[in-house]
Each structure stands twice: as C-alpha cells, then as structure tokens.
C-alpha positions, 0 to 999 in steps of 0.5 A, a space after each residue: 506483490 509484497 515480501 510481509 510474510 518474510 522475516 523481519 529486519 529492523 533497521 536502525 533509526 535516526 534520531 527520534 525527533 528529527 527528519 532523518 532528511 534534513 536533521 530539523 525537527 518534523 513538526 514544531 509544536 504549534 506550527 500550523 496545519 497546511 492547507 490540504 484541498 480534498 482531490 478529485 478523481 473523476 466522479 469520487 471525491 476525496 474530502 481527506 487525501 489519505 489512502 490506505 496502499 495495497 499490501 499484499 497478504 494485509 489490505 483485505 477487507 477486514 483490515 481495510 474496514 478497521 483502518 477506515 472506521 479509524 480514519 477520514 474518508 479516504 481511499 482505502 485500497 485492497 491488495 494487488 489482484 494479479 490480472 491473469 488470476 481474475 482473468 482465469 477466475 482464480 478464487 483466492 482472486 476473486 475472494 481478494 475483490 471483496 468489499 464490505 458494505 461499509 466501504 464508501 470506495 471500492 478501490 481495487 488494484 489491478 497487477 499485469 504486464 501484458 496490456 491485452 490481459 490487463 484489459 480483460 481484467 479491467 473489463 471483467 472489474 467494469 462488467 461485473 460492477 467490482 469497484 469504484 476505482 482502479 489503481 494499477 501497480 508499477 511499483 511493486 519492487 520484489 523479485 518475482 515481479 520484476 522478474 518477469 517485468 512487471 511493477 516497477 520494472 515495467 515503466 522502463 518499458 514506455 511501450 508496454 507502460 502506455 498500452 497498458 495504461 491506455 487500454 485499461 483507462 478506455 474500459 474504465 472510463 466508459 463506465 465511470 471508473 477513474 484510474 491511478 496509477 502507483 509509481 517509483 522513482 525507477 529501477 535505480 539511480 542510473 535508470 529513474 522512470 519516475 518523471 516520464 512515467 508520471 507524465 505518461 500516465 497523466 496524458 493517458 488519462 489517469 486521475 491522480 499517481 502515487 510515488 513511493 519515494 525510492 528505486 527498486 534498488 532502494 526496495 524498502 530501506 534507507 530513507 525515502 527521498 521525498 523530494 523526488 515527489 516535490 519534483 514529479 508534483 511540479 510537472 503534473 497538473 493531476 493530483 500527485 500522492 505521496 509513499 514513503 516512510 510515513 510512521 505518524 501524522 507528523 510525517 504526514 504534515 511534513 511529507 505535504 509541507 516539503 513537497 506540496 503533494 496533494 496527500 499521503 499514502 500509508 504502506 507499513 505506517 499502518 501495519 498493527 496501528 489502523 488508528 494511525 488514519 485517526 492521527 492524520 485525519 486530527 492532524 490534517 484538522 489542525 489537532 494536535 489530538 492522538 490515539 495512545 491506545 492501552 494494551 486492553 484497546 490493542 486486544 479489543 481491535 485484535 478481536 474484532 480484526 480476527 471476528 471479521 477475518 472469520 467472515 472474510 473465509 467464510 467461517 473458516 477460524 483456521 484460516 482466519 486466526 492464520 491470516 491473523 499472526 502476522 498482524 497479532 505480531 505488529 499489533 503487539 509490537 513493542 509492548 513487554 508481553 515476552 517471547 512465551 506470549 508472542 509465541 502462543 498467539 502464533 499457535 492459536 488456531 481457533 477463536 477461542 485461543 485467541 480470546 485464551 490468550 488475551 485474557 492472559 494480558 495486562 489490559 492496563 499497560 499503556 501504548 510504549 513510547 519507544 515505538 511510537 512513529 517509528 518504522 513498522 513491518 519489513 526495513 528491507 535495505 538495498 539489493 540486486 533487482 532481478 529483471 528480464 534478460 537484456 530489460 535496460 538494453 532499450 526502453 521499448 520491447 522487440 517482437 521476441 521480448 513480448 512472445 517471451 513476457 507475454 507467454 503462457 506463464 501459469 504462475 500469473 493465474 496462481 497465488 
C-alpha cells in the first residue's frame, strides 16, 4: 500500500544536470547505450527490462494500458492486492485483478504476512487463471503496513519471508506461473535485510527480485543509494531490477551502467508522464529521441486515461473522474495553468467537466522544461517506522508473535 493520496511535498533538488550520487553528469551526449539483454522469467520473456511498479490507488488497468502503448514490452504491474481481501472476495479486490485484453503480461501483486493466506490467494490467482506473473510486496514502507508486519518489515522475519515465499512459488509453479519478489535494503541501516533476503527468495525458487534502493527509514526521501543494487546483483544469479529515483531514460541508463542490474522499475518516475517508457525504450535502442509532449498532447491522454477509467467502474463517471484528480494533478504539473484551473478540474464530477475544462487550455503551450526529469508524485523524507512490538528483538517469530500477526484482523480484507 502506498501514501499517493496524502499531500505533497516537494523536496529540494540537487543540481539539474548532475547524479545527486556522484556529482558527474548522468549521461554524456553521445555516449553509447549499455548493452541491455531481455530477462526471463520463467516461460514470459521480457524483450525491454522495464516494469511499470505496483502503486497503490495508480496502476490499475487503465494507467497500466496507457503506460504500455507508450512503452516497449515490458512488465506492467497492477496495485498491490491484499491476500486476505482476495481471499475474502472483497470487490474493490477483485476489481483491482482486472486486466485489459491488451495487457500482453498479466502481472499481479500479492501483499500478506501470514504465509497460509498468502497461499490461498495465490491459489485462488492459479485456479481462477488471474495473471500471468506474481510479485510479492516486501517492500512496501508505510505504516499501516509495517505495522502489522508486513512489506518491508517482513524480511527481518526470515521464517515468516521463507514460508511465505515458499508456499506461493509451489502453487504458482505448478501452473506455470513465475514468481518475483520486491525488496528494500532493510528497516534501516542498523537493520539491512536486503542481501539475505535477495538470497532467500532466489533459493526458493523466485525468478527475478526487484530493489528499491532505500530503508524503510529512508521511505521515500533522500536519494536512493544505487550501489546497494550493484552489491545485491553481485550475489544473485537471477536477474536483479532496479527502483529507485529514476525520473528520465538517462537515469535509466545510468542506474544500469552503475550497477549492472538487469533492468529498471519506475514508481513515481511515471505518475503523469506514461510516455517516460517511450523514452526508455528510445533510450535502451541507442536514441537519443524523447517525447516533449505540448499541453494539447497532455489533454489528449488526460481524456483517454478518464474514458478508460469509466470502463474500469463500469460506467460509473463519478468515480471514474474522482480517481482521475490525483492524476490531472501530476499530468499538469508544471505547466502555468493557475491555481483557478487546477482547482476546477479537482470539482469535476462527469466527463463532460472534464472536456469543459480542457477546452478552456491553451493547447499549444509546450512541455515546461523545468520539470522535466526531475521528481514526481510523493518526496517523503525519513521517519519513524512503525513495527510490531519487540519485531527487531529476534529475526525469527515466537509462537505468541504469529497468534498475534496472524489474528483475525478484518482491516486486511478491506480497503
């Protein structure tokens, strides 16, 4: 589960041109692509290493089709699924397991701390014939997750991370199904998991692991340290991805020249520019070809993300055009439409106030430059993670910890 729906927080930048990492310029002009290799994962090949990260309230279907018909083939995640929700048949959970007939890869997350649920759910995605891929979320860093133990508060754990591991690669591999698993470097700096964990999920049978380059600590602040994603992709034979503050192609290029991960996973990069996978997959070609949409071309996909989002609750506009706000937000961010517009289109209820407010725009006005590479969605800086009582006391769990994990908590079958 992700924060997106809380207010934002710009953080200040670094200097434009250079790797807040290492001071030296991301990517010099002419310098040539590395070499990128598709991955496989089981029986999917993925020509372009790109994926589209699960995001709560963002990567439904409709987002996820618009990102992909931008960008190469890749994989394309949709928001995490809490195991106890599917379990229970919770609708906002199964609506969330939708995928288009476009989709060439149907990947689904799967969220849990008790591995015995974790498994009904990945049975029920196996029976019912729900996805293509599973990814399971151990590094999801907000409170009311790690709370109760869960995302990436759970690796710490090494006997509730393997079970659970474990159980879900038997049910999947039995039809096929190849499993990955996302990581952090740990709770915090005193307390790192990810070498470990990266190394357990590769012996239990996962296909590829995913690391976002900070603690839970960290949340979603600072800088993401990429060489830790150099380190864990030294120790794995799987294929390794990495997360972590990629706002452009270049990042993208630089992230896999530093480290040597075998591709990249956009989170935030995304939000309100799904033609950044446009950029990757020109800049993983050797181009130096970008899209610089005008405010007419931002407009257009805002229309098409809101027709779509209609479809997704079933001709339900209301909802639709609510769900759409958070995204008009990002899509128009930077551009000087003034605070009167922004406000309007956070009041529209139907399409046809969306279509009034964007009649109103200067379609000509090109794609400012001030904001492009540069962070999107939620700068979260470092705080006070919230963790089970006495959780860093052992990495294994006592009898009396997993009757009080794994209780009857209805908050995990509702959203």
């Amino acid at each position: 589960m992700s924060d997106i729906t809380e207010t934002i927080i710009n953080a200040p930048h670094e200097t434009d041109d250079l790797d807040p990492r290492t001071d030296v310029p991301r990517h010099a002009a002419g310098e040539p692509a590395p070499a990128i290799a598709p991955v496989r994962l089981g029986n999917i090949s993925v020509p372009t290493p790109v994926v589209l990260s699960p995001m709560a309230g963002v990567t439904n279907w409709p987002f996820r089709v618009i990102c992909e018909e931008y960008g190469p083939d890749g994989l394309y995640v949709a928001e995490m699924i809490t195991a106890r929700a599917l379990v229970a048949r919770n609708p906002k959970a199964l609506r969330l397991c939708r995928f288009a007939p476009s989709e060439r890869v149907r990947s689904l997350q799967l969220y849990g701390v008790n591995p015995a649920i974790v498994e009904q759910a990945a049975r029920i995605v196996v029976d019912e014939h729900m996805a293509d891929h599973v990814d399971l979320n151990f590094g999801c860093p907000v409170p009311k997750v790690t709370r109760r133990g869960g995302g990436s508060a759970l690796p710490w754990k090494t006997d509730i991370y393997t079970d659970l591991i474990r159980r879900v690669v038997k049910v999947c591999s039995e039809a096929g199904i190849p499993v990955t698993a996302k990581i952090r470097v740990g709770i915090d700096h005193d307390h790192e998991t990810f070498l470990e964990a990266g190394h357990i999920a590769q012996e239990e049978g996962c296909a590829a692991v995913t690391l976002h380059a900070r603690t839970t600590a960290e949340y979603y602040g600072g800088h993401s340290d990429w060489s830790r994603i150099g380190e864990l992709k030294e120790r794995l034979d799987i294929p390794v991805f990495g997360n972590g503050d990629i706002w452009g192609a270049d990042d993208a290029l630089a992230m896999i020249r530093e480290t040597g991960c075998d591709g990249v996973a956009i989170g935030r990069g995304c939000q309100g520019r799904p033609w950044l996978f446009a950029d990757i997959k020109h800049a993983f070609e050797g181009s130096d070809e970008r899209f610089n949409p005008t405010l007419g071309e931002v407009c257009r996909v805002i229309r098409r993300h809101a027709g779509l989002l209609v479809e997704f609750y079933d001709g339900d506009e209301r909802m639709a055009v609510h769900d759409l706000r958070k995204h008009i937000a990002w899509y128009l961010k930077g551009f000087p439409v003034g605070g009167s517009t922004r406000k309007a289109f956070m009041e529209c209820e139907s399409l046809a106030d969306v279509d009034r407010e964007i009649a109103r725009l200067d379609p000509s006005v090109t794609f400012p430059e001030r904001v492009v590479d540069k962070p999107r969605g939620r700068v979260r800086f470092a705080k006070k993670v919230h963790l089970p009582y006495g959780w860093l006391e052992s990495r294994t769990t006592s009898h009396e910890e997993r009757e009080t994990l794994f209780g009857d908590d209805p908050m995990d079958a509702s959203y």
